[in-house]
Biopython code that builds the backbone (N, CA, C, O; Angstrom):
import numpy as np
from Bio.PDB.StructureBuilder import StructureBuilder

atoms = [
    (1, "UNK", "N", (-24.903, -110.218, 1.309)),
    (1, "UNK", "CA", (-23.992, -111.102, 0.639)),
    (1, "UNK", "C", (-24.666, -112.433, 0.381)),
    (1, "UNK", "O", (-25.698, -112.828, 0.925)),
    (2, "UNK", "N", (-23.912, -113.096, -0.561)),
    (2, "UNK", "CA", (-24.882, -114.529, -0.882)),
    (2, "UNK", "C", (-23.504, -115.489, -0.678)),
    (2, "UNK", "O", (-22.362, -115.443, -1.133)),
    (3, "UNK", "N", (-24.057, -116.174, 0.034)),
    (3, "UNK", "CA", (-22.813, -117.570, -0.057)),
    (3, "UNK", "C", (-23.468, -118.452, -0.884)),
    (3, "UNK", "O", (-24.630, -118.822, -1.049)),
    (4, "UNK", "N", (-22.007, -118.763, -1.521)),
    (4, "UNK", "CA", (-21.758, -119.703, -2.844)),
    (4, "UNK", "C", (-20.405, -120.185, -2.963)),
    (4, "UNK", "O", (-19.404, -119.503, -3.179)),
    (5, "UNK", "N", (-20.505, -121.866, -2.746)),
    (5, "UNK", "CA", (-19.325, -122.301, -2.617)),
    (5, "UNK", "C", (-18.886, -122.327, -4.198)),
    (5, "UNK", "O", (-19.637, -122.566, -5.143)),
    (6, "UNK", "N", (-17.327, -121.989, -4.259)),
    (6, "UNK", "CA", (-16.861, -122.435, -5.448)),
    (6, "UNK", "C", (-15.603, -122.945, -5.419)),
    (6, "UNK", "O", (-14.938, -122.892, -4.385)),
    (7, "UNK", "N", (-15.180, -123.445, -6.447)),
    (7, "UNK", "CA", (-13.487, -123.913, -6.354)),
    (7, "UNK", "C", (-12.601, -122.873, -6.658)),
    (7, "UNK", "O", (-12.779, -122.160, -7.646)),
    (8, "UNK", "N", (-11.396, -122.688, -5.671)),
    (8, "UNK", "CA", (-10.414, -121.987, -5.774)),
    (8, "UNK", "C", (-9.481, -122.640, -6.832)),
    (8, "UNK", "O", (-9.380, -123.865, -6.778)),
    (9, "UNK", "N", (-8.702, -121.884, -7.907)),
    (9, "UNK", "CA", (-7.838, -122.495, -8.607)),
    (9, "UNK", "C", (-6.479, -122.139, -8.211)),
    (9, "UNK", "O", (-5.589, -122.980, -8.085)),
    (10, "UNK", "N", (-6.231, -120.149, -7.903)),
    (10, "UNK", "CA", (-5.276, -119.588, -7.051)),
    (10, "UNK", "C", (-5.108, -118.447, -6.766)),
    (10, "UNK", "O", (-5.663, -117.886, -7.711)),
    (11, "UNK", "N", (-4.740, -117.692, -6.142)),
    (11, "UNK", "CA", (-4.104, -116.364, -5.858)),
    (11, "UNK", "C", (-3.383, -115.324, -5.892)),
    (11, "UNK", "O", (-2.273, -115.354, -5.360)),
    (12, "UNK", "N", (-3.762, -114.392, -6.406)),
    (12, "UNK", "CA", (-2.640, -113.249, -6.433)),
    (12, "UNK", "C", (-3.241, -111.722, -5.937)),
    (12, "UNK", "O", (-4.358, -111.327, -5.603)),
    (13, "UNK", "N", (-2.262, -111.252, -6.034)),
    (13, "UNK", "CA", (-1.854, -109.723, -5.594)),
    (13, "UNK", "C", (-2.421, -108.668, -6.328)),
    (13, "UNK", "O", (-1.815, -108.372, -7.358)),
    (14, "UNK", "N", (-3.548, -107.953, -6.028)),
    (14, "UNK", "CA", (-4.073, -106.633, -7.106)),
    (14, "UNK", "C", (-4.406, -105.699, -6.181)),
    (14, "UNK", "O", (-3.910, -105.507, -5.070)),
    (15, "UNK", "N", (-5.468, -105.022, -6.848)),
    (15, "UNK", "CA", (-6.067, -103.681, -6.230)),
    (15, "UNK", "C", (-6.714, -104.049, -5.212)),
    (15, "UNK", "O", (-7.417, -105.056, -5.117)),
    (16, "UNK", "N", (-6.422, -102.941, -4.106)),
    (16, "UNK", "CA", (-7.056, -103.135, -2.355)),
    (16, "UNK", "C", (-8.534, -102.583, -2.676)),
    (16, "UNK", "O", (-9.048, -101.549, -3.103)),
    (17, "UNK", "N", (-8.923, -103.849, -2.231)),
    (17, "UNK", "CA", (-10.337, -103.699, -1.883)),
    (17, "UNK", "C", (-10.964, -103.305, -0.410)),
    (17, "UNK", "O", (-10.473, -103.996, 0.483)),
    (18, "UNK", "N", (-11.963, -102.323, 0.050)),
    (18, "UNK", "CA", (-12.065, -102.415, 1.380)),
    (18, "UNK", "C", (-13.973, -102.501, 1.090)),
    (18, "UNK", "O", (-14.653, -101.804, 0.336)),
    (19, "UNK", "N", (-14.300, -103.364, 1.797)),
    (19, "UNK", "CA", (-15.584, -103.727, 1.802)),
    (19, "UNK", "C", (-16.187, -104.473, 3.104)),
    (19, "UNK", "O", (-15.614, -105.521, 3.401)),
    (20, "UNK", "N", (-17.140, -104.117, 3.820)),
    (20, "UNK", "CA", (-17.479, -104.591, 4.823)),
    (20, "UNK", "C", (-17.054, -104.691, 6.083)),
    (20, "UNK", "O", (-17.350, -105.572, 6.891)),
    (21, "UNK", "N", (-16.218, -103.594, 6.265)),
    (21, "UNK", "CA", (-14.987, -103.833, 7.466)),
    (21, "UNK", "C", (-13.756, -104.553, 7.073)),
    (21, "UNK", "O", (-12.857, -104.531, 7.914)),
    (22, "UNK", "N", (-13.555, -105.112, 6.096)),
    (22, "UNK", "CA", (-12.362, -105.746, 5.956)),
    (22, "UNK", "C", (-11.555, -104.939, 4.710)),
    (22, "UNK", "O", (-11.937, -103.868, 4.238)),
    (23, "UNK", "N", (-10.353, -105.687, 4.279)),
    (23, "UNK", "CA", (-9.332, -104.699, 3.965)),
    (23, "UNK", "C", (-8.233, -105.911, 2.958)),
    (23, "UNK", "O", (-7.451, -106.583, 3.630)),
    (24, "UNK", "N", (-8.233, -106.089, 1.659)),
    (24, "UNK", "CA", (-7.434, -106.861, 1.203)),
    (24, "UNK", "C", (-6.864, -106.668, -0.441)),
    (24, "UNK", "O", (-7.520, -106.594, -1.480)),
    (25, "UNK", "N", (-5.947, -106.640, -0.305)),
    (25, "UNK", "CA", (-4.979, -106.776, -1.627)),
    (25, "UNK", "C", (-5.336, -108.294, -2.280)),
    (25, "UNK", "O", (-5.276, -108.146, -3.500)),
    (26, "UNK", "N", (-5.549, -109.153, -2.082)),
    (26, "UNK", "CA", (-5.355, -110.326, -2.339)),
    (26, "UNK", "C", (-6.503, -110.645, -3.493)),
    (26, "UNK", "O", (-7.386, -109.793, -3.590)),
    (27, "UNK", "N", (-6.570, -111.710, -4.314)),
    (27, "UNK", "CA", (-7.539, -112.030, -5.118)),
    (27, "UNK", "C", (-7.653, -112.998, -5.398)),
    (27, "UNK", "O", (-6.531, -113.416, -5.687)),
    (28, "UNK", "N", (-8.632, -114.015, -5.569)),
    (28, "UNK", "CA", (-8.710, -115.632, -6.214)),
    (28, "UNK", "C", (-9.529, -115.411, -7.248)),
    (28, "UNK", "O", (-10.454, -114.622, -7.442)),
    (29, "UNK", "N", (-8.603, -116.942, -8.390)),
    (29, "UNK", "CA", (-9.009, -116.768, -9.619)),
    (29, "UNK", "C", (-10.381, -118.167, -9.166)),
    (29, "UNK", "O", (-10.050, -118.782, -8.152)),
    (30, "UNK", "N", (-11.432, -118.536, -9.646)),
    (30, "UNK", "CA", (-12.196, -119.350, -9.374)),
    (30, "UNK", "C", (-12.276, -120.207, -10.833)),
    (30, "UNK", "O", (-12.363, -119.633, -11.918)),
    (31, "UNK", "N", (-12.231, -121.665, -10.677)),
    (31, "UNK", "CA", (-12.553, -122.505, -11.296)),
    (31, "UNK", "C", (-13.615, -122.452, -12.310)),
    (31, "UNK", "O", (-14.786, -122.769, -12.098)),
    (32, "UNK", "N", (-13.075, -121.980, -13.565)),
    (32, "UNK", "CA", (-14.246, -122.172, -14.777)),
    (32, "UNK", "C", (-15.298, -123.575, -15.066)),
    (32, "UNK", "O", (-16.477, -123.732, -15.383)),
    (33, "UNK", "N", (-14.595, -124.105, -14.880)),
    (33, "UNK", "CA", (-15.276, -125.664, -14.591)),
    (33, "UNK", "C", (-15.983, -126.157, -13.477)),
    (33, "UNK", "O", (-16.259, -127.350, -13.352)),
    (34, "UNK", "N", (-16.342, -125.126, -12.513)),
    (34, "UNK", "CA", (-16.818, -125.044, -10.862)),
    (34, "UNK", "C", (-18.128, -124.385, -11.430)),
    (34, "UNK", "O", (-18.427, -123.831, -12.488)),
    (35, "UNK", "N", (-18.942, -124.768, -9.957)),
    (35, "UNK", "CA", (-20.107, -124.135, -10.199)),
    (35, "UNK", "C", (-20.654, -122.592, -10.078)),
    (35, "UNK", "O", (-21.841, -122.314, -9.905)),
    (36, "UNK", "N", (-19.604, -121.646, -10.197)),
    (36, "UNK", "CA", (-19.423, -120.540, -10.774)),
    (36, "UNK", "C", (-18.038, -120.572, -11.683)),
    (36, "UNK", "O", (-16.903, -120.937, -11.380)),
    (37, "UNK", "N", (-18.598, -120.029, -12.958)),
    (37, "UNK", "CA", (-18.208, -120.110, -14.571)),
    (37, "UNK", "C", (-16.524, -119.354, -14.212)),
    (37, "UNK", "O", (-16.216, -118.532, -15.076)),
    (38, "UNK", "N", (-15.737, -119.489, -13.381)),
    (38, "UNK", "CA", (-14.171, -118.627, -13.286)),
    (38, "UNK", "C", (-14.403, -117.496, -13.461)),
    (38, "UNK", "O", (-15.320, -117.067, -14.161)),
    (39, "UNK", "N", (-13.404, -116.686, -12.696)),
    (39, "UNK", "CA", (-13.046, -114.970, -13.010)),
    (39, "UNK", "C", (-12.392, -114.858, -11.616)),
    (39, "UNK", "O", (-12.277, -115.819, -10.854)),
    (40, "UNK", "N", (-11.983, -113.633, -11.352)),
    (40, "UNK", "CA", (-11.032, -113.328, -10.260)),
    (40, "UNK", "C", (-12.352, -112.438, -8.937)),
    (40, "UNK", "O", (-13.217, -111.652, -9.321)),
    (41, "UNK", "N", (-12.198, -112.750, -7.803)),
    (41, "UNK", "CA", (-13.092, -112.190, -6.761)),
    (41, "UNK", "C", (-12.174, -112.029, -5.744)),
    (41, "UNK", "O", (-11.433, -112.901, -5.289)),
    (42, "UNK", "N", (-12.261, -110.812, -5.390)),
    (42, "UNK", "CA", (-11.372, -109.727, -3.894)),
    (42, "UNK", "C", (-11.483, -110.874, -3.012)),
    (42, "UNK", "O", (-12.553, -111.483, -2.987)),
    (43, "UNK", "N", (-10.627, -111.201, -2.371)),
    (43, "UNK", "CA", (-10.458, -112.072, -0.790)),
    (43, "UNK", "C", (-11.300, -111.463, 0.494)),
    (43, "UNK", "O", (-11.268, -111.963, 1.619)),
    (44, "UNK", "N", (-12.004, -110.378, 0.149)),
    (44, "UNK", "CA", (-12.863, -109.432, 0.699)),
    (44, "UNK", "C", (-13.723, -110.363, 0.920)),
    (44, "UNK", "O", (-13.953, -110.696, 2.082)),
    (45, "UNK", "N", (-14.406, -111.004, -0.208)),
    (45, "UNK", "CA", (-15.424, -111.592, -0.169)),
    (45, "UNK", "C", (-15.205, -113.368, -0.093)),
    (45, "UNK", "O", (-16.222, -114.056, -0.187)),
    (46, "UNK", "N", (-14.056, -113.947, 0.052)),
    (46, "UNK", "CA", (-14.015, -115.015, 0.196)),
    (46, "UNK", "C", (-13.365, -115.675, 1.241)),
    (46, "UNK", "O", (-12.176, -115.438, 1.455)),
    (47, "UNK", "N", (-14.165, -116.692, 2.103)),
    (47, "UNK", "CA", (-13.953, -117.659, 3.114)),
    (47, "UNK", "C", (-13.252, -118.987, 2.644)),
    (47, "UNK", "O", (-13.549, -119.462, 1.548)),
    (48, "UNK", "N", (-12.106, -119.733, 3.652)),
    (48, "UNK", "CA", (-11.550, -121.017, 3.019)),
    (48, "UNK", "C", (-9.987, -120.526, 3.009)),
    (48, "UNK", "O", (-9.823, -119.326, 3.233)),
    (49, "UNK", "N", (-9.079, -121.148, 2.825)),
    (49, "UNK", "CA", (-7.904, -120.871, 2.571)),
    (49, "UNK", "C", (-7.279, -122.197, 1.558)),
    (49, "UNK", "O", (-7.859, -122.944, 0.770)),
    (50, "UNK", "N", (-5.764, -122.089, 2.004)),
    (50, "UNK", "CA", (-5.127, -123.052, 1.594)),
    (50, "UNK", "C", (-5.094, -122.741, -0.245)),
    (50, "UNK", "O", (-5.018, -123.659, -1.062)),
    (51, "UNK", "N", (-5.152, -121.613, -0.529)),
    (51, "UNK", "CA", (-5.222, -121.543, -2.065)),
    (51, "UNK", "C", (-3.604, -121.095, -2.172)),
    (51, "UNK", "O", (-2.962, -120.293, -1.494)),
    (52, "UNK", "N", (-3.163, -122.058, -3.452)),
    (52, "UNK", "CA", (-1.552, -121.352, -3.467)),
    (52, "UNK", "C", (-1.588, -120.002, -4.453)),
    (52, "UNK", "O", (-2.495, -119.452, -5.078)),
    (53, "UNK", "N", (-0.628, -119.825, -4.343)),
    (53, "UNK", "CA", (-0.343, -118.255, -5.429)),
    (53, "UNK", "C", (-0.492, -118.362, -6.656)),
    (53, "UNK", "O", (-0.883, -119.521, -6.795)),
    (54, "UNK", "N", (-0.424, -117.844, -7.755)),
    (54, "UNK", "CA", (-0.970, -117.741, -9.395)),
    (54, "UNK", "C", (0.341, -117.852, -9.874)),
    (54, "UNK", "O", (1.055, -116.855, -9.766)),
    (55, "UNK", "N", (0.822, -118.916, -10.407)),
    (55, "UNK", "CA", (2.334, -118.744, -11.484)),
    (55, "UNK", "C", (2.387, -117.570, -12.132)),
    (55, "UNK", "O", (3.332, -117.320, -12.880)),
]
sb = StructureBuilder()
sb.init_structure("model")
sb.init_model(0)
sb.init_chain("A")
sb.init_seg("    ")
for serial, (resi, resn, name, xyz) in enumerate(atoms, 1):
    if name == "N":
        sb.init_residue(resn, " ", resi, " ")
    sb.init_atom(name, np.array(xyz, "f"), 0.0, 1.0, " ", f" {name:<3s}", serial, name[0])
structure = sb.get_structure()
């Protein structure tokens, strides 16, 4: 895995991912304007909280 901080914009509910021992429905959309270009990444792979839910 590569750590790479980026900005969370928010969260929602999709397809269960299971990767690495862990296990999650959840997904964050990431900040297009952050230093990765936005798109949505499994909570599988992301550390940090405090992101609210996706209107």
């Amino acid at each position: 895995m590569t750590n790479v901080k980026a900005q969370a914009t928010c969260r929602k509910k999709g397809q269960k991912v299971t990767a690495a021992g862990a296990t999650s429905v959840w997904w964050t959309f990431l900040d297009p304007k952050g230093s990765v270009h936005g798109g949505w990444v499994s909570n599988v792979y992301v550390r940090g909280g405090g992101v609210p839910k996706c209107a």
